[in-house]
TORKOL-4160 file (C-alpha; in steps of 0.2 Angstrom, whole numbers, padded with zeros to 4 digits, m for minus):
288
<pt num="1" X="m0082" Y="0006" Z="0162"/>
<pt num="2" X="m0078" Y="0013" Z="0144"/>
<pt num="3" X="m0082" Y="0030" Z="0139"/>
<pt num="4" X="m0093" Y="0025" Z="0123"/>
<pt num="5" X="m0092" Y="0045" Z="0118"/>
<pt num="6" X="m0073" Y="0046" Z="0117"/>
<pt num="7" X="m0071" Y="0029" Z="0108"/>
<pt num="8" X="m0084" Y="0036" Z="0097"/>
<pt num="9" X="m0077" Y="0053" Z="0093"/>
<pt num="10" X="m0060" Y="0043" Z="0088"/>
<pt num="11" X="m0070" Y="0036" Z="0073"/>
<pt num="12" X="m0053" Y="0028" Z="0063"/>
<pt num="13" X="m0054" Y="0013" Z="0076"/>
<pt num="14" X="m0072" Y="0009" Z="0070"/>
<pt num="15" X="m0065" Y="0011" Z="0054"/>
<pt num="16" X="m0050" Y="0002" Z="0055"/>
<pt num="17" X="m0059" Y="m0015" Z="0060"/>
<pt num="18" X="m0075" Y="m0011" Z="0050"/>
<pt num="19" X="m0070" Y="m0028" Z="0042"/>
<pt num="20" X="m0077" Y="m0033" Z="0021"/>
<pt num="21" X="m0093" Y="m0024" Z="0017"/>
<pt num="22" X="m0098" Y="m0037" Z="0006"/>
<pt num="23" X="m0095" Y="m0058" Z="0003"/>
<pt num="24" X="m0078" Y="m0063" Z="m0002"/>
<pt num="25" X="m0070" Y="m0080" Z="m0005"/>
<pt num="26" X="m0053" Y="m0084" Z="0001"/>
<pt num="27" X="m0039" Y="m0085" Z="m0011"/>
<pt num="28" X="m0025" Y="m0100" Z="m0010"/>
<pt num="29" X="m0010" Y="m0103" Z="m0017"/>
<pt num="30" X="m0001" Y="m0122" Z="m0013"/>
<pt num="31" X="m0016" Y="m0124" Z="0001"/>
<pt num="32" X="m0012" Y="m0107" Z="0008"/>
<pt num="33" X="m0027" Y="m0095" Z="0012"/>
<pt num="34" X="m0017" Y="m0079" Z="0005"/>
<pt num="35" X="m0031" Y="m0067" Z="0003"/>
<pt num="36" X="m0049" Y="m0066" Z="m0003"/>
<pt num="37" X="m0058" Y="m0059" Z="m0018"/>
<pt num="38" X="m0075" Y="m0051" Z="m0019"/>
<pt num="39" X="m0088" Y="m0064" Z="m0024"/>
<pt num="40" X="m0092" Y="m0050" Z="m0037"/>
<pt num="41" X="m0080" Y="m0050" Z="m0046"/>
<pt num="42" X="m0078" Y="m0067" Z="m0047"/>
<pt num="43" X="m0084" Y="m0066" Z="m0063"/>
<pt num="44" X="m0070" Y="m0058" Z="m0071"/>
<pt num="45" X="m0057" Y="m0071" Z="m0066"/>
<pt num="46" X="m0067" Y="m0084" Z="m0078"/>
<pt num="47" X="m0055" Y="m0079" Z="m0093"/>
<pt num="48" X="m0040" Y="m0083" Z="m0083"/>
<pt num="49" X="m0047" Y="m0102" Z="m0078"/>
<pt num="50" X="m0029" Y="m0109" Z="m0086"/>
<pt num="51" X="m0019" Y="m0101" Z="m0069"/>
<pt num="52" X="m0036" Y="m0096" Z="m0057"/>
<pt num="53" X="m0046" Y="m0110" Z="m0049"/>
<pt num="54" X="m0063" Y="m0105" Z="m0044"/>
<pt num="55" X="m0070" Y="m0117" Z="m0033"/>
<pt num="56" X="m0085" Y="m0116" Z="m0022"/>
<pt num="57" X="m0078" Y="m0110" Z="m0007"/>
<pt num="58" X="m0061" Y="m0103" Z="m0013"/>
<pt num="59" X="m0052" Y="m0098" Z="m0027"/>
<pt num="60" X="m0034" Y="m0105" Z="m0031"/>
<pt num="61" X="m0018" Y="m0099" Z="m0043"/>
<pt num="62" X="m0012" Y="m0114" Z="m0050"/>
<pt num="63" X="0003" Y="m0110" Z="m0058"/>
<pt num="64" X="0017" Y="m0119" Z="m0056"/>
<pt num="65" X="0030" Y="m0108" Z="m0042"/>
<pt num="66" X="0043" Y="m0105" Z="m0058"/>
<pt num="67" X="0029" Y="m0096" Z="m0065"/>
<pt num="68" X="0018" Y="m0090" Z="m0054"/>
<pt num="69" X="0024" Y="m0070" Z="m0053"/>
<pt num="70" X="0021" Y="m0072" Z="m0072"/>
<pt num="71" X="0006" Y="m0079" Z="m0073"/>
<pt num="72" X="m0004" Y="m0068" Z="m0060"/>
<pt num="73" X="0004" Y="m0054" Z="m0068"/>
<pt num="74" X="m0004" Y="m0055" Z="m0083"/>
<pt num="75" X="m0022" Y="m0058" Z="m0074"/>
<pt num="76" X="m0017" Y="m0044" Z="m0065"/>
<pt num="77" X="m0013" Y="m0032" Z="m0081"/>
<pt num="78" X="m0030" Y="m0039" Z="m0088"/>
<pt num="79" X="m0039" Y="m0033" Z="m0072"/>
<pt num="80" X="m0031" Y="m0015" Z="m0072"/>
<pt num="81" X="m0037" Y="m0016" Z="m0091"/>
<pt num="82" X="m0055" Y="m0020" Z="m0084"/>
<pt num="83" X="m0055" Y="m0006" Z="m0071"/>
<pt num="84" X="m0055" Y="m0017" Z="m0056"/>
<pt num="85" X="m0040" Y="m0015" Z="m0052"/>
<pt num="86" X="m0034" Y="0005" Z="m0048"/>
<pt num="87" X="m0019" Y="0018" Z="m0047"/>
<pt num="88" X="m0005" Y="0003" Z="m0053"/>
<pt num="89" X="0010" Y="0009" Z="m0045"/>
<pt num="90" X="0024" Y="m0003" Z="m0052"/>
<pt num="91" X="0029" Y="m0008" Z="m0035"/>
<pt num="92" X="0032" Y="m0026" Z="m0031"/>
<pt num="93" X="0023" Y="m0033" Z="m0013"/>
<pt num="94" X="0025" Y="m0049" Z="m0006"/>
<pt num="95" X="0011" Y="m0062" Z="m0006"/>
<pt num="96" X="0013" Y="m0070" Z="0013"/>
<pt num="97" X="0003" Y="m0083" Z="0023"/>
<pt num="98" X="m0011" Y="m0072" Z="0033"/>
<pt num="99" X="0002" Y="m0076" Z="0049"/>
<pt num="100" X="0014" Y="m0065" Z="0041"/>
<pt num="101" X="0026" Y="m0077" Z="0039"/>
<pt num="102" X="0026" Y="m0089" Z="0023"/>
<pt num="103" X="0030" Y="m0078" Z="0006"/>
<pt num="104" X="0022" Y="m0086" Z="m0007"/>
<pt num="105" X="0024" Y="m0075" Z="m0022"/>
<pt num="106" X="0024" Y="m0057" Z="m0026"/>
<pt num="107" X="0011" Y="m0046" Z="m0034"/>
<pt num="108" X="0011" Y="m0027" Z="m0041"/>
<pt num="109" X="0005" Y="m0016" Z="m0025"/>
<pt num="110" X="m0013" Y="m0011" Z="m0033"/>
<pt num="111" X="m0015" Y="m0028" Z="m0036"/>
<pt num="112" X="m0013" Y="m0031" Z="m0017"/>
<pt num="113" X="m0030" Y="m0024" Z="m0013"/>
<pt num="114" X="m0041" Y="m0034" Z="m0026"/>
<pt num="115" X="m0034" Y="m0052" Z="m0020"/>
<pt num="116" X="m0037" Y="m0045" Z="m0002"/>
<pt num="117" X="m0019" Y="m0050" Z="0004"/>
<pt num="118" X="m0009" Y="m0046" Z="0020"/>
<pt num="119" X="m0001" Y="m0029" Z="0015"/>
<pt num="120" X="0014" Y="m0019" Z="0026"/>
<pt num="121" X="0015" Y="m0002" Z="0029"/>
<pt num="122" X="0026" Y="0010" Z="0042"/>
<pt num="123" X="0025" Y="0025" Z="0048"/>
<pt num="124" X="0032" Y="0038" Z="0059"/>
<pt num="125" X="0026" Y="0049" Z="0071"/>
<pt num="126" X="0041" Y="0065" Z="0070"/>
<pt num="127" X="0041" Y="0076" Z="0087"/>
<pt num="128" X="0049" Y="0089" Z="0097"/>
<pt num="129" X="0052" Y="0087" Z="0115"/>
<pt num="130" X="0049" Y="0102" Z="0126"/>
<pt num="131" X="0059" Y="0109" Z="0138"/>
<pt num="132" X="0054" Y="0092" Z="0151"/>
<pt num="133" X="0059" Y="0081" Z="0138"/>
<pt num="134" X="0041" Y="0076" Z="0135"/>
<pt num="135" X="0033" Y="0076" Z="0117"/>
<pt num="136" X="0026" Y="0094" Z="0114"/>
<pt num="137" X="0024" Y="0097" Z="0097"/>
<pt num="138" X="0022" Y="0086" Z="0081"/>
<pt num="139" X="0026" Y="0088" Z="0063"/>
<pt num="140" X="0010" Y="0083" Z="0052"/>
<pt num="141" X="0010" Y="0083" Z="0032"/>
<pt num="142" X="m0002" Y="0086" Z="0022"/>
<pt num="143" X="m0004" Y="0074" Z="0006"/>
<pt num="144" X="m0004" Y="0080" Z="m0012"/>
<pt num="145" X="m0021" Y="0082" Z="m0020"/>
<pt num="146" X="m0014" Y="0072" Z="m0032"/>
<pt num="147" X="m0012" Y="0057" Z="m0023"/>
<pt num="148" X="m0023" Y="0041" Z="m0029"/>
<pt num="149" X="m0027" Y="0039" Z="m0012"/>
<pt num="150" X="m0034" Y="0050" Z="0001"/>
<pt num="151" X="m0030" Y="0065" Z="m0007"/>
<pt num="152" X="m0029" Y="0081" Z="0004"/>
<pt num="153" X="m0029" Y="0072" Z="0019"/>
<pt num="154" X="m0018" Y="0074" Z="0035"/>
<pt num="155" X="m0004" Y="0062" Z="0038"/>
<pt num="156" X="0010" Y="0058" Z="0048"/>
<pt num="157" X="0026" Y="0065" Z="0044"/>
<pt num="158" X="0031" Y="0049" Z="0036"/>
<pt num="159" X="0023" Y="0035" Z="0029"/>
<pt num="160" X="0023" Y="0021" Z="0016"/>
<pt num="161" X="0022" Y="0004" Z="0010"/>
<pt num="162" X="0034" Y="m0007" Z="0012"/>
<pt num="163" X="0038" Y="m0018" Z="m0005"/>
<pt num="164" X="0046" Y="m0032" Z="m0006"/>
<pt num="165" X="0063" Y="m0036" Z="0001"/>
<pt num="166" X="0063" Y="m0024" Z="0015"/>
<pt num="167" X="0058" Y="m0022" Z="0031"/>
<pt num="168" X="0048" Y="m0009" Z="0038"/>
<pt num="169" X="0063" Y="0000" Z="0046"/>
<pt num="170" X="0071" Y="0001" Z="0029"/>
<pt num="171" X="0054" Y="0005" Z="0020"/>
<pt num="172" X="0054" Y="0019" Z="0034"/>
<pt num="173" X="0071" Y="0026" Z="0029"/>
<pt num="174" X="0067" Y="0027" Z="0012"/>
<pt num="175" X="0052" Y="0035" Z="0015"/>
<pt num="176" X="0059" Y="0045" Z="0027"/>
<pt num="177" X="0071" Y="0055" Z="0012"/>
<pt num="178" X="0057" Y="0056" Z="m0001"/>
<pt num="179" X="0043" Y="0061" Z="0009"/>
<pt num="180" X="0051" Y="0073" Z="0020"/>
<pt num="181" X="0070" Y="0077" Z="0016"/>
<pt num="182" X="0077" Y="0067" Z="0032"/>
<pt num="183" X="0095" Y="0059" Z="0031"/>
<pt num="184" X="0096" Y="0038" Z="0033"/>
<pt num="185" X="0107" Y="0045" Z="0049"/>
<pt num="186" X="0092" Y="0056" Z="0055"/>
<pt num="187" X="0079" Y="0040" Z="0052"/>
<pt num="188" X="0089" Y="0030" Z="0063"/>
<pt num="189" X="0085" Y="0038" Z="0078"/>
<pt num="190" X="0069" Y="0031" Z="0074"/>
<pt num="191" X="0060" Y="0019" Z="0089"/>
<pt num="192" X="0047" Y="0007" Z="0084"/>
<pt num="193" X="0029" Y="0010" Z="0092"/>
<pt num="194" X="0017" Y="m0005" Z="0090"/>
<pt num="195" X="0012" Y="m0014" Z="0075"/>
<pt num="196" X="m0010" Y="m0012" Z="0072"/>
<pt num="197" X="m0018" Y="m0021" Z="0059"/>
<pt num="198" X="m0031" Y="m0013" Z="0047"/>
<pt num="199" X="m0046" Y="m0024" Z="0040"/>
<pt num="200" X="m0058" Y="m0014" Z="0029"/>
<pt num="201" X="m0067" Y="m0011" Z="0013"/>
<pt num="202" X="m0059" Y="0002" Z="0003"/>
<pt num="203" X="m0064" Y="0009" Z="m0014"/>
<pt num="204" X="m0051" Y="0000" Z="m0025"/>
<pt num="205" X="m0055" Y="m0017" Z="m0014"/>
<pt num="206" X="m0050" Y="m0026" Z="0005"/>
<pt num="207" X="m0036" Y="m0017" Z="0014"/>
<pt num="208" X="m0028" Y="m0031" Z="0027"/>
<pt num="209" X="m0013" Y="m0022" Z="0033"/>
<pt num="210" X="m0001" Y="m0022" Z="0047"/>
<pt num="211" X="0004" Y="m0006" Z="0050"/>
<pt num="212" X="0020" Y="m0002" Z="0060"/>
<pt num="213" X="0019" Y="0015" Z="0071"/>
<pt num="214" X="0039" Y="0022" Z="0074"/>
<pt num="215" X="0043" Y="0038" Z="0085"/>
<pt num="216" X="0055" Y="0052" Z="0075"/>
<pt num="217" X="0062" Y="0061" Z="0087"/>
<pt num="218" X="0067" Y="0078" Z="0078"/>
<pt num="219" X="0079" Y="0094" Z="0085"/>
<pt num="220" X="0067" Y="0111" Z="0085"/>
<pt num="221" X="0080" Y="0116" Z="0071"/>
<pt num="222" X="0076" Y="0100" Z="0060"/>
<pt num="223" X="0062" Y="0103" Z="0046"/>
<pt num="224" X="0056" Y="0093" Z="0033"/>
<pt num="225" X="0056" Y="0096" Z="0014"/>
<pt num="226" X="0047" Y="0082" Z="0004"/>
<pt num="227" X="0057" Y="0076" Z="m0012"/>
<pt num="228" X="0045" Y="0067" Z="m0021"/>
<pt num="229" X="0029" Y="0079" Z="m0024"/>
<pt num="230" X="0018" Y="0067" Z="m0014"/>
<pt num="231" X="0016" Y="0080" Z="0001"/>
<pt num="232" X="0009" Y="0097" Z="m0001"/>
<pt num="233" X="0017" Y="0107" Z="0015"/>
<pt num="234" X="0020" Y="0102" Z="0033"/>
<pt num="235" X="0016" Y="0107" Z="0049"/>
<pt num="236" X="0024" Y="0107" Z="0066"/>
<pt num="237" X="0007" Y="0110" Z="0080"/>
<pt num="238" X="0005" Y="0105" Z="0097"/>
<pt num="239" X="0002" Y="0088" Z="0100"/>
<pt num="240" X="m0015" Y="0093" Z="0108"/>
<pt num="241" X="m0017" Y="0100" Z="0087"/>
<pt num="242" X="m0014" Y="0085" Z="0080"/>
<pt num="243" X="m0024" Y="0074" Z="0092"/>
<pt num="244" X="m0040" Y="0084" Z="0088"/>
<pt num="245" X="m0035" Y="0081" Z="0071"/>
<pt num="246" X="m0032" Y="0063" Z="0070"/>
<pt num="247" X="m0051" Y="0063" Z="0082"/>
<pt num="248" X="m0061" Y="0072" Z="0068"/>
<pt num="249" X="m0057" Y="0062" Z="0055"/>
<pt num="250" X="m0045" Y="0075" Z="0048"/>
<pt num="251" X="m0033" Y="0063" Z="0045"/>
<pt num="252" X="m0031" Y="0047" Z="0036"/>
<pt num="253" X="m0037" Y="0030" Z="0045"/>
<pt num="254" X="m0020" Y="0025" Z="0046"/>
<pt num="255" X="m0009" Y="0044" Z="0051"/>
<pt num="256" X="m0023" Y="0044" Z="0065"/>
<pt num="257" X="m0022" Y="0026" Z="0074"/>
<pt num="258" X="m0002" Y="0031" Z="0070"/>
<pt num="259" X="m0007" Y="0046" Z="0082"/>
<pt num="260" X="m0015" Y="0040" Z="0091"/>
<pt num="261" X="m0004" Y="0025" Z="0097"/>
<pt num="262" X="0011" Y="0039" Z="0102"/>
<pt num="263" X="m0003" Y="0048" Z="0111"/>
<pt num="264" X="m0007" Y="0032" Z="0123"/>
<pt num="265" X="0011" Y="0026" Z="0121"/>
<pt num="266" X="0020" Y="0043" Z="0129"/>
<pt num="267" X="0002" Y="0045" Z="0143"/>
<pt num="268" X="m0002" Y="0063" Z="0132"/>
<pt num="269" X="m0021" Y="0061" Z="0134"/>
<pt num="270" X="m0031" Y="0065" Z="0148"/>
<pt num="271" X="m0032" Y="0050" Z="0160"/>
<pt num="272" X="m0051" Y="0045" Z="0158"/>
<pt num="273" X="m0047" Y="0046" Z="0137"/>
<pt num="274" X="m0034" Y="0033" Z="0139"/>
<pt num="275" X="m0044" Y="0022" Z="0149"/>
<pt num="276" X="m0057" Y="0022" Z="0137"/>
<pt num="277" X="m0044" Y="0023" Z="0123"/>
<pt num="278" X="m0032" Y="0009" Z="0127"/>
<pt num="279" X="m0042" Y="m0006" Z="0127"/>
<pt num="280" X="m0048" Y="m0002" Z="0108"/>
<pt num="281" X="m0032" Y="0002" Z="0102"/>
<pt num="282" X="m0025" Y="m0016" Z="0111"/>
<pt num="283" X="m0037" Y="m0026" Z="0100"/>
<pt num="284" X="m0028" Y="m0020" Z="0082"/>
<pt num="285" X="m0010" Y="m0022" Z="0090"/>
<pt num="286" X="m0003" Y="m0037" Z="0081"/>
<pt num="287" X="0006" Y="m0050" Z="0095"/>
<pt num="288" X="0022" Y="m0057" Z="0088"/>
């Protein structure tokens, strides 16, 4: 039977699967459901009916494939103009079929989270092994308080989107210098984890992500110093530290399932907490 207190006390995986808080209406592009957009803010999309189809039960880009990036770019600009569209980055995201598979366009990242499509992220999990050779201590970062998005919060030691063109291994190596100082030779030792997906409501819009967990095994002499002014300090605590962390809500939705996945990966919680935790966490793992 499963422990209903300890699930509960881990509140990211409620969060992570919370799902839309509200009605929204899938988005297609050449009969491809790509995302979904608010049935609020449908309204704002009636300006742009030359290139946005809004139908009863879905909406639809009809620009031609030459000129698609083009045309959803300028809706897109209009929207930030609008405020419905938030903390524009200038990064470009894939548009992908829901399966992860088909890419069907591209779109600027702030975008990604108004149209409600399938986003990519990876992160990484840095420890140092004790004298058994058994994670004992992890490095957490704290993120800037000038951060768009959950500012102040705890995080893993690396973490990031990944734009178009890469993979999230590559995404992770990039990451990996200009979050915390590591070399692309010291990223390679990284090993992928399992790959969760997020569906929820955020304040800028739908988060539908698939998030890829990695474990950065780092030498006690090995410390990170971020480049790019998006972290604020780093910490290196026990890993019994940073799972009370990741628990209370200490840290982002994400940096915690991150955690929480080493945690059931490497058997570091007590036996009882990975029975109860396990079967949660295996309904956001993505199958390949």
């Amino acid at each position: 039977m499963i422990d209903r207190t300890v699930t509960a006390r881990w509140s990211a995986l409620a969060a992570a699967a919370a799902g839309p808080d509200r009605p929204r209406r899938p988005w297609c592009i050449d009969g491809v459901v790509v995302g979904s957009v608010a049935e609020h803010d449908l309204p704002a999309l009636a300006p742009f009916d030359d290139v946005v189809q809004v139908a009863p039960d879905h909406v639809a880009l009809k620009a031609p494939a030459t000129r698609r990036d083009e045309a959803l770019a300028r809706v897109n600009t209009a929207l930030r103009e609008a405020g419905l569209i938030r903390a524009w980055r200038d990064e470009i995201y894939p548009i992908t079929s829901l399966d992860g598979g088909q890419v069907l366009g591209t779109l600027e990242r702030a975008a990604a989270r108004f149209w409600g499509t399938l986003t990519f992220g990876a992160h990484a999990n840095g420890f140092v092994a004790g004298a058994d050779g058994r994670p004992a201590s992890l490095w957490i970062a704290r993120r800037s308080r000038h951060k768009a998005t959950d500012p102040g919060l705890l995080d893993n030691l690396v973490g990031g989107g990944v734009p178009h063109g890469q993979t999230p291994s590559e995404a992770l190596v990039r990451e990996g210098w200009e979050e915390a100082g590591l070399s692309p030779s010291q990223m390679t030792r990284a090993r992928v984890g399992r790959r969760l997906v997020l569906s929820r409501t955020l304040p800028e819009g739908y988060q539908l992500e698939w998030l890829s967990s990695f474990d950065l095994p780092l030498a006690p002499h090995e410390r990170p110093v971020n480049q790019d002014g998006e972290v604020e300090d780093f910490q290196c605590v026990s890993v019994a530290q940073a799972a009370e962390w990741a628990a209370q809500g200490e840290m982002t939705v994400d940096a915690a399932l991150v955690t929480l996945d080493f945690l059931l990966r490497h058997r570091l919680l007590a036996p009882e907490d990975h029975a109860a935790l396990e079967p949660r966490m295996a309904t956001l793992s993505v199958l390949d």
